[in-house]
N, C-alpha and C positions, 0 to 999 in steps of 0.2 A: 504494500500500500504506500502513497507517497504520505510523507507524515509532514507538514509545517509547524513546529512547536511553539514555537513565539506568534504565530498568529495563531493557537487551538489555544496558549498557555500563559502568552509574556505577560497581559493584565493581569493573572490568578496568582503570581508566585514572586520572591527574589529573584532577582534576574542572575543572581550567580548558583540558584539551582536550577535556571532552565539551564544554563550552560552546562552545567555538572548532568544535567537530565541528556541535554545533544550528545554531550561524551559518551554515553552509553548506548542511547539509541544509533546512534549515526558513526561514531568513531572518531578519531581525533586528525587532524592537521590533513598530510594527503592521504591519510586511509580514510577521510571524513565519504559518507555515502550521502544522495540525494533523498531515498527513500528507506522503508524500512517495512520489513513483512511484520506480519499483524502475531504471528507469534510471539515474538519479541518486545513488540509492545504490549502484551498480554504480560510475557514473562517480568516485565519491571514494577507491572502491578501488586503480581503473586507476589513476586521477592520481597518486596518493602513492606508489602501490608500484612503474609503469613510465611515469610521463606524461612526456613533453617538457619542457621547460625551463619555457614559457607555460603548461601546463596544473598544475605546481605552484607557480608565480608565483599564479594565479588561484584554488587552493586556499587558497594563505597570506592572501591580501588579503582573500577574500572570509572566510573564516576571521575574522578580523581586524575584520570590519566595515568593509573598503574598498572604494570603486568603484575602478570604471576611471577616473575622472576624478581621481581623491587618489590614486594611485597613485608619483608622481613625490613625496611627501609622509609619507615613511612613519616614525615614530620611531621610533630603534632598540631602546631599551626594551620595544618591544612586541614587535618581533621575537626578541629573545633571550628574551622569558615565552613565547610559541610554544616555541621552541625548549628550554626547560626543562622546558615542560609534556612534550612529546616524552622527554626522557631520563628524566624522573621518571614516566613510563608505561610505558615498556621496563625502567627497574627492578622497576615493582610488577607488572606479566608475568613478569619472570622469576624475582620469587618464587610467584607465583600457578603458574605453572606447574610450578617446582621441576622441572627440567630436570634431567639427570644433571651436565652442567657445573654450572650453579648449584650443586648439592647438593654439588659437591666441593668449594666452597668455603664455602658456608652451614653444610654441618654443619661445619666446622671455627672457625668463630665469625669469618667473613668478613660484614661488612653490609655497606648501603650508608646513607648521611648525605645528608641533605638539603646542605648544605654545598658538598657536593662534585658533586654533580649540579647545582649552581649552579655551579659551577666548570666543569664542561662543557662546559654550557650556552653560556656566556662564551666557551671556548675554541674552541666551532664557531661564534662569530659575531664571532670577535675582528678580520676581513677587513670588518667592516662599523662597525665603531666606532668609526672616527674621524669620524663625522659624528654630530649627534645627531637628522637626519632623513637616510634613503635613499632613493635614485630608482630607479627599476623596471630599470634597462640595471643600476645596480650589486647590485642585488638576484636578479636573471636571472643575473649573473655570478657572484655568492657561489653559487646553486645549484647552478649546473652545476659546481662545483669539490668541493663540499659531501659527499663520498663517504661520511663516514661518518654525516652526518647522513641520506644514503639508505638506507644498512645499516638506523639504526633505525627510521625510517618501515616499511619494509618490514617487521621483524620487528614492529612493531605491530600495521600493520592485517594483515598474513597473522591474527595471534591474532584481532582483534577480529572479523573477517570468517570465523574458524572454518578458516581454511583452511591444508593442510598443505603441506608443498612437494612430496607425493608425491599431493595428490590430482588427481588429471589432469581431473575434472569440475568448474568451478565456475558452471557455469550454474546452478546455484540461485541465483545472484546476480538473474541475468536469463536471460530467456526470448528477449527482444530484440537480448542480444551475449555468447553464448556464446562465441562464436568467439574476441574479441579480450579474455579475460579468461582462455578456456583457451590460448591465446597467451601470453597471461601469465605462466603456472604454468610452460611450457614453457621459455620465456628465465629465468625462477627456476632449474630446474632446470642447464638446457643451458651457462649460464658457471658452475654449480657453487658456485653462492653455498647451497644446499643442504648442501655438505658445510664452510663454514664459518661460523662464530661468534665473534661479538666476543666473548664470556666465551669463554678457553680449557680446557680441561677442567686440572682440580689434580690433579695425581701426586706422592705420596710424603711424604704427609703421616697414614698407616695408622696407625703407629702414636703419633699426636701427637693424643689427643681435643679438645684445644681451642690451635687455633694462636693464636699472640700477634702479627699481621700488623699491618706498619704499614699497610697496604692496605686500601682496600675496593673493592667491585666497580664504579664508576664511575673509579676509578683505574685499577684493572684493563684494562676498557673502552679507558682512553683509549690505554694502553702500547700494549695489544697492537691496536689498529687501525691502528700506525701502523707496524709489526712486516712485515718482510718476510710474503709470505704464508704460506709454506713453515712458517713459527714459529708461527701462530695459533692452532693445534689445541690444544697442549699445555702448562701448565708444568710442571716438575719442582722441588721442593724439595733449593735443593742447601744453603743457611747458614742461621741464623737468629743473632743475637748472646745471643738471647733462650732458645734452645735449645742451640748451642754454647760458650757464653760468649766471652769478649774476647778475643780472643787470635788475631793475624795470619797465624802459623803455619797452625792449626786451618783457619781463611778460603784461602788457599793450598791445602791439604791437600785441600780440599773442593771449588776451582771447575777445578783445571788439570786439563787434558784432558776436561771435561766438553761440549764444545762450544759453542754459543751463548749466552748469558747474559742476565739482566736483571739491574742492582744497583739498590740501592734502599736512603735510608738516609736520617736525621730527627737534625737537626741538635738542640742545646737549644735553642736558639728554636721550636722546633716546624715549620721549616722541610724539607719533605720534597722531595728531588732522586733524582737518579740516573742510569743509560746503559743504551744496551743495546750489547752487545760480540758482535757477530759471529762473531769468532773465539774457538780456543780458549785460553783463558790459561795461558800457555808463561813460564818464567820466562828473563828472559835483557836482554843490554844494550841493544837496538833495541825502536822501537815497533811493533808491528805493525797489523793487521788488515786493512778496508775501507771503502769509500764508504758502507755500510747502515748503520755508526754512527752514533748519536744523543744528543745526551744531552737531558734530560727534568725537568721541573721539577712537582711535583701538588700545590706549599701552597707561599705563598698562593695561586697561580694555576696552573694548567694551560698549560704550553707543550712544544714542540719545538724543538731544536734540531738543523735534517738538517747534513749535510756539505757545506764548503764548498767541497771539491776543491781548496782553497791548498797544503796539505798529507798526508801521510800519517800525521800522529802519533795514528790512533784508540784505539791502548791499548800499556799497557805496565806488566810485572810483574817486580819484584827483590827480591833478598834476599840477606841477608848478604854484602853489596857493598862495599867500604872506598872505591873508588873510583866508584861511581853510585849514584845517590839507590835508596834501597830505599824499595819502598812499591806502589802502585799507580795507575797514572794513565790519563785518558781526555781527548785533547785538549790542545791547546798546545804546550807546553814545560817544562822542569824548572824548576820554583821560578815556573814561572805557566800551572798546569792547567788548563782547565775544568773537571775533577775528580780532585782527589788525596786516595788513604788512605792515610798514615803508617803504614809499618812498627812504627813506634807507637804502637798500639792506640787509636783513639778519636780520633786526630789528624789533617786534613784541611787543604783549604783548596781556594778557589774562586776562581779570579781575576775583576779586574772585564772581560777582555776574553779573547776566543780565537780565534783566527785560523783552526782547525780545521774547528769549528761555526757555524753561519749564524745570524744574529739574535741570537746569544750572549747571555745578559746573566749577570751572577753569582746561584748560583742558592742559595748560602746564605744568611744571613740578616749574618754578616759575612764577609770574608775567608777570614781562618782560624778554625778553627770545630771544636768537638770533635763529636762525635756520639755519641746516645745509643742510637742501633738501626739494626743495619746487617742486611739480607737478599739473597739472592742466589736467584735461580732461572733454570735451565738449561732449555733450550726444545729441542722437538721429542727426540727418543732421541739417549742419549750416543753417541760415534764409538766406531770399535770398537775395542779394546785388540789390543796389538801381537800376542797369541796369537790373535787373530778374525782380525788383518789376514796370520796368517801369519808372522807376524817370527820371527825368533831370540829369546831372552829370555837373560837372566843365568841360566848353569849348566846353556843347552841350547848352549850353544857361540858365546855372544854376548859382545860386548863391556862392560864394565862401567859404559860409560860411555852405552852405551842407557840405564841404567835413573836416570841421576845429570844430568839437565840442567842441574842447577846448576853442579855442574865442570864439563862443558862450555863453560857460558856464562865461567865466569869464566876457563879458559885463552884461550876468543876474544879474554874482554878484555885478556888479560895479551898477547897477539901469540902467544902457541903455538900452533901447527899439529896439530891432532888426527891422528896419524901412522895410526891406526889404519881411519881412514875409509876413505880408498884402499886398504887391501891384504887387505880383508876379503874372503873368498869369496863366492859366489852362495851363495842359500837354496839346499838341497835341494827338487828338484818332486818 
């Protein structure tokens, strides 16, 4: 078939993956061909969106402009502009597309920055950059690890290739393998990667016509691919410092008993961190939460930091405490977090090490560190309130100290025994 890519493709993508895309269809310099059988452009579909380890080794090289013989030779440089070309294509898809997710946070004055899709970029090839050439076993092994750089291949070439995750025919590809391309569509579908997406849809942001986020959608991106799955779908706007003003109270008021979290907050330096908290934020004198805490670093660089299973200190929330630090923390210990906000307002700090989190490093810009925009959003539907769950409430015959976790918390810490726990009656069925 004769194939023209830059007039089927040049609007849809980086213009240095349609180049990277010619190399492979057509060949390089005078082995370059005019046309190309439909095979083959079937075959770069398969590869990238379900090939085996070897058959996207052999996309990227040849891609690349590599044989098999330079293959053991490959600088990394080039493989992270691949790979940038890739996230700065799946961005301008998913404005070209304007998808209902996208649009929740596009129209709200979410973008995305070249910047930061360099930053990405980086962050999925960060496993290959301590050398400044790769060999094809460690290049084979960054791939097969490489999950979410497969998410975006895929949501690529599905668009470039016109194809949806519901259309069950893609023999128009080819005539010759319909079979193992409508194979394809069906493992798309069958693990369900259909019903999710790295952009997660933006809730509660209706009546805010232009949000003031420190975020943008490659930031976005990065959080939530790393996000239990259960959380991807969704976020909800639960803070903004920038909507609610400064005030710790307010922050409190707004995230406890909201369920899962993301924080997120930009130091003066321009240094942008944060966590994601599991659980729901309960004020009291113990740390709580689980192993799916993370904390997260998006400026300068894109990192993670999972858990290290040394400990259990993933979060912890106080207030008006004369005897334990008030404020809020994720990781460490008292007076050396891996992320602490001062009960007074704007005031933080980041230690240089944490025992918590795995790879740690400090992700401020110094130590202690003021901040100049802090945000919070609550993932997947809030838990139910104690009238959904059935409870007793205050003034249906409940105790008063259901509704006061803070006394609570501070008789624990004082050694009083909450007398009232044990001799309470059963609910009414």
């Amino acid at each position: 078939m004769t194939f023209i890519s830059q007039k089927l493709w040049g609007s849809q993508m980086d213009a240095r993956l349609l180049q990277y895309i010619n190399n492979y269809l057509f060949g390089r310099a005078e082995q370059r061909m005019t046309t190309v059988d439909l095979e083959r452009f079937a075959e770069l579909f398969v590869f990238c969106t379900r090939g085996t380890v070897d058959e996207k080794v052999k996309v990227l090289l040849t891609s690349l402009g590599k044989s098999e013989e330079e293959c053991n030779d490959i600088p990394y440089n080039l493989v992270k502009e691949y790979v940038e070309t890739i996230v700065s294509s799946y961005m301008k898809i998913q404005k070209l597309s304007n998808s209902k997710h996208y649009k929740s946070w596009a129209g709200k004055g979410c973008s995305t920055h070249t910047q930061n899709s360099q930053r990405l970029a980086e962050s999925l090839t960060r496993d290959l950059a301590g050398d400044s050439v790769i060999s094809r076993r460690l290049l084979e092994t960054w791939l097969q690890g490489s999950t979410v750089l497969g998410q975006l291949l895929l949501f690529v070439f599905m668009h470039l290739y016109n194809i949806s995750h519901k259309d069950k025919s893609a023999a128009v590809l080819s005539e010759k393998q319909p079979t193992s391309i409508e194979a394809d569509q069906s493992s798309v579908e069958s693990d369900g990667t259909k019903e999710r997406s790295l952009v997660p849809y933006c809730r509660g942001l209706d009546l805010i016509p232009s949000y003031p986020s420190i975020l943008d959608l490659n930031q976005i991106v990065f959080i939530n691919a790393h996000l239990p799955q259960q959380y991807q779908v969704e976020w909800r706007f639960l803070f903004s410092s920038e909507i609610h003003g400064e005030s710790f109270s307010t922050l409190i008021g707004r995230i406890v008993n909201q369920g899962p979290s993301v924080i997120v907050l930009e130091d003066r330096s321009g240094y942008v961190f944060g966590g994601f908290a599991p659980a729901n934020w309960t004020l009291g004198p113990n740390f709580f939460g689980d192993d799916s805490s993370f904390l997260f670093t998006l400026s300068p660089r894109m990192r993670i930091f999972p858990s290290t299973g040394y400990n259990q200190h993933f979060q912890y929330l106080n207030l008006h405490q004369q005897t334990m630090p008030n404020g809020l923390a994720m990781g460490g210990q008292h007076n050396f977090c891996g992320l602490w906000l001062d009960a007074e307002y704007g005031k933080g700090h980041s230690s240089e090490s944490c025992t918590t989190f795995s790879g740690y490093q400090q992700m401020s810009h110094t130590k202690e560190f003021h901040f100049r925009h802090l945000e919070v959003w609550g993932l997947g539907q809030p838990p139910p309130t104690p009238q959904e769950r059935g409870e007793r409430v205050i003034g249906k015959g409940g105790s008063i100290l259901d509704g006061n976790a803070e006394s609570k918390a501070m008789l624990k810490m004082a050694g009083k025994t909450i007398h009232s726990e044990g001799l309470r009656e059963p609910p009414n069925t």
